[in-house]
Steps between C-alpha positions, in 0.01 A plus 500: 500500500593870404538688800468903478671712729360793440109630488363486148170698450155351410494550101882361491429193696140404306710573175754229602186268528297572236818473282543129559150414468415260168128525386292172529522305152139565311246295437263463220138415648202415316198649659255241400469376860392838609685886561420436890832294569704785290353773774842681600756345317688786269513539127847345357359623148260762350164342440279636208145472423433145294220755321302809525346621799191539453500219209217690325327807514254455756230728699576708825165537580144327528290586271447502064773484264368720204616641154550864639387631190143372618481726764586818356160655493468347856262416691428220229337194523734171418339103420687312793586171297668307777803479837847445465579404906849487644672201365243468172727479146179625318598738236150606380405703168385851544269671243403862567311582745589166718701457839587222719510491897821484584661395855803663638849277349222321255676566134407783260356382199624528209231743345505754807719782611388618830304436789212628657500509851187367636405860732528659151180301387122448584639154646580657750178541581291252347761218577701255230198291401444737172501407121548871435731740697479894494862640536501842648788678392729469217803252553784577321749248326709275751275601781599247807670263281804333628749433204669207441848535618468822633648401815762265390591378158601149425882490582458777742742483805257446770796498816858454534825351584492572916175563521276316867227272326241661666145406557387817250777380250441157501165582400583758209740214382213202526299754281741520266534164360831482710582059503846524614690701702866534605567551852726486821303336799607572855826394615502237770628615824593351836485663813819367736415610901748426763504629857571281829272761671183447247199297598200433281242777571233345784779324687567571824799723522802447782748835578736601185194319287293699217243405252622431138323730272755538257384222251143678554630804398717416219230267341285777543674736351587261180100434469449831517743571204346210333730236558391223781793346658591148360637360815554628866740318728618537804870401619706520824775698559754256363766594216472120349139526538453838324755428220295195380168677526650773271658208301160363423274812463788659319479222214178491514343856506550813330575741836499388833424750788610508838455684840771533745877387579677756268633712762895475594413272849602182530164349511391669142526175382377611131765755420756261612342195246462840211890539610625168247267633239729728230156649308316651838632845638482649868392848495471763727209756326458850582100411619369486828386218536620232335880601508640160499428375137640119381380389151584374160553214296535122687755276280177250538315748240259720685502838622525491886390876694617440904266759663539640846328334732298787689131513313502850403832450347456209304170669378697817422761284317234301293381789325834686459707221367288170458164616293696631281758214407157298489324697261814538295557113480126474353564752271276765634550851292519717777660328854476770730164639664413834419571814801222718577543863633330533885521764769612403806199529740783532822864512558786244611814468537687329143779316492760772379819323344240187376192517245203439755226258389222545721166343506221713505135530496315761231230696589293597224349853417589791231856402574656183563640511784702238714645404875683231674384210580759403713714640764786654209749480800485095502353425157639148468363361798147694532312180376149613617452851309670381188202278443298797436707642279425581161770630302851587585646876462871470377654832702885544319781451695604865600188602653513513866147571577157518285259821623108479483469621124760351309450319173649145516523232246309186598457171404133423532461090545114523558216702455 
C-alpha cells in the first residue's frame, strides 16, 4: 500500500480514484421479457426510436375528424357515417359534407384534416348518439391533429450513452419500438465489517460494546444510490481472517466496502491487511470528517474503499469518494451530485485549515436555507442528529466560522 505523508485535498484524492476505475463491460439485452428488470441500469449506447412517434397522424381530442373545408360557413350540419375508437385501423372514405367520431389517439383518416372538438358541436349537448352533427365554429386545417412523427422520427436518438434507465425513459423507449438495448447493470458490491467491539443490533451490550450499524448504513446508502449490496459479512479482528475475506470478495465483486481499522493503531487490523496490497493508497484528506482515507485497486480485481469507522464519517466518505467511483464504473455521464446554494439559518464554528462537511437539515421558504444537524464540534461521532440530516453543506477549508446569512454550497441527499 501507498502511504501519503502529507494531506492531499478532496478533488486530488477522488481524482486518484476515479482515475483507476474501469467501466463495467456492456451488455446487449433484449427487452422482450419486459423494460421492468432494465429499471436503473445506465445506457452503454444511444438508443433510437425503432419508428415514428406517434406512428400515424392521430387525434388529440374527442370528438369528429372533418374535411375543414366543410365547416367554413360554420355552424354546418355534417352526415355522421361512423367511429374510429382508440386502437380501430378503420380508414373510412369521406365525401363532402361527412365526419366520423373520433376518440382521442384513434387514427385520422385518410380523407380528414382536422378535428372537431366535441364542446365545439351540438353533441355537446344532445350527446354522441347522432347521425347528423352541427359543428359550431369553423375548424381550420390540422386542428388537434397529432402528426405522425412529430415527436420522434424513426431513427431518432431517444437517450444516451450514461444516461439512468428511468421509469419515464423506459417507457418513452417501450413506445418506441426499442427491442434491444445496451447497458451496464449495477456493479456487485460487498460490504466487509470488522470490529471486536460490534454486536448485532438487539443484543445485549457489555462495557466497551456498541451496536453494528455500519453494514445498515452502507447497504443503505448503496440502495439508495441504486445499487443493493451483493454480500455483507462480518469478520473478526484477525489479519489472516480479513486477508481471505478480501481474497474472496475481492475476486469475486466489483468494489468491496469497509468500515473501520484504517487508523495507524495497532488494532486497525484493515490498514495493516491494505498494507501488502501495492494498488490501495493511505490518505490523509483535507475533510473533516473522514480524514483517514484507504482505497484503490486489490491485486484480486476489485476496487476496495476502507472507510472510517465512526458513522458520520463513513457516511461523509461514501458520498465524497465512493458514489462517485460507483457511478463512474457503471458508466454514469455525470458521477458527482449536483451543489445547491443555501443560507445558513445559524452560525458555527468551521473547521479552518480543513474543508468542513457538515450535515444539515433545510428549512424550506423563499430561500433555502440550512443548519446543523449535529453538534459541528464532534461531527464524527454525533450519531443521533445525523440521522435527520438531509444534505451536507461543504464549508472550504479556510473559513473559521459561518455567520447567520451566509450562502453555502450544499449537497442536498433528500428532499
Amino acid at each position: 500500500m501507498n502511504t501519503g505523508n502529507e494531506p492531499v485535498d478532496l478533488e486530488t484524492h477522488r481524482a486518484r480514484l476515479l482515475a483507476q476505475i474501469v467501466p463495467l463491460a456492456p451488455q446487449a439485452i433484449e427487452v422482450s421479457g419486459g423494460f421492468a428488470a432494465l429499471h436503473g441500469a445506465v445506457l452503454a449506447e444511444d438508443a433510437a426510436s425503432a419508428h415514428p412517434l406517434p406512428l400515424w397522424d392521430n387525434s388529440a381530442m374527442d370528438g369528429y375528424a372533418v374535411r375543414s373545408g366543410d365547416t367554413a360557413a360554420a355552424p354546418v350540419a355534417l352526415d355522421v357515417i361512423g367511429e374510429v375508437p382508440a386502437g380501430s385501423g378503420w380508414d373510412p372514405m369521406l365525401e363532402a359534407g361527412q365526419c366520423v367520431k373520433i376518440m382521442t389517439g384513434a387514427p385520422i383518416p385518410s380523407d380528414a384534416d382536422a378535428v372537431a372538438r366535441i364542446e365545439d358541436t351540438s353533441a355537446a349537448i344532445g350527446g354522441w348518439d347522432v347521425d347528423t352533427v352541427q359543428v359550431n365554429v369553423q375548424v381550420p386545417q390540422g386542428k388537434d391533429i397529432r402528426h405522425r412523427g412529430e415527436d420522434k422520427a424513426a431513427g431518432e436518438v431517444m437517450a444516451y450513452a450514461g444516461e439512468t434507465l428511468s421509469a419515464a425513459r423506459l417507457s418513452a423507449l417501450a413506445a418506441a419500438g426499442a427491442s434491444t438495448l445496451v447497458v451496464r447493470t449495477a456493479p456487485r458490491v460487498a460490504v466487509l465489517v470488522t470490529g471486536a467491539e460490534l454486536r448485532a443490533p438487539g443484543e445485549e451490550l457489555s462495557r466497551g460494546q456498541i451496536p453494528e450499524t455500519n453494514s445498515l448504513l452502507i447497504s443503505g446508502l448503496l440502495a439508495e444510490s441504486g445499487i443493493q449490496a451483493a454480500t455483507v459479512v462480518h469478520c473478526v479482528d484477525d489479519i489472516c481472517a480479513v486477508r481471505e475475506q478480501l481474497d474472496i470478495l475481492g475476486a469475486t465483486h466489483d468494489a468491496v466496502l469497509s468500515t473501520g481499522g484504517v487508523g495507524p493503531g495497532a488494532y486497525d487490523v484493515m490498514r495493516q491487511v491494505l498494507e501488502a496490497e501495492p494498488g490501495v493508497r493511505a490518505a490523509r484528506v483535507r475533510i473533516r470528517p473522514g480524514q483517514p482515507q484507504c482505497a484503490g485497486r486489490l491485486e484480486s480485481g476489485a476496487m476496495v474503499f476502507a472507510l472510517p469507522g465512526n458513522p458520520v464519517s463513513a457516511a461523509v466518505s461514501f458520498e465524497l469518494f465512493v458514489r462517485p467511483c460507483l457511478r463512474a464504473m457503471q458508466g454514469h455521464r455525470e458521477v458527482l451530485r449536483p451543489t445547491l446554494r443555501a443560507v445558513a439559518a445559524v452560525g458555527w464554528k468551521a473547521a479552518a485549515g480543513r474543508m468542513q462537511v457538515i450535515p444539515v437539515v433545510f428549512q424550506h421558504g423563499p430561500t433555502l436555507r440550512c443548519a446543523p444537524a449535529v453538534q459541528a464540534s464532534s461531527i464524527s461521532h454525533s450519531v443521533g442528529g445525523f440521522g435527520a440530516a438531509q444534505g451536507y453543506a461543504l464549508v472550504p477549508a479556510g473559513v473559521a466560522e459561518i455567520n447567520p446569512g451566509d450562502e453555502l454550497e450544499v449537497l442536498r441527499m433528500i428532499p
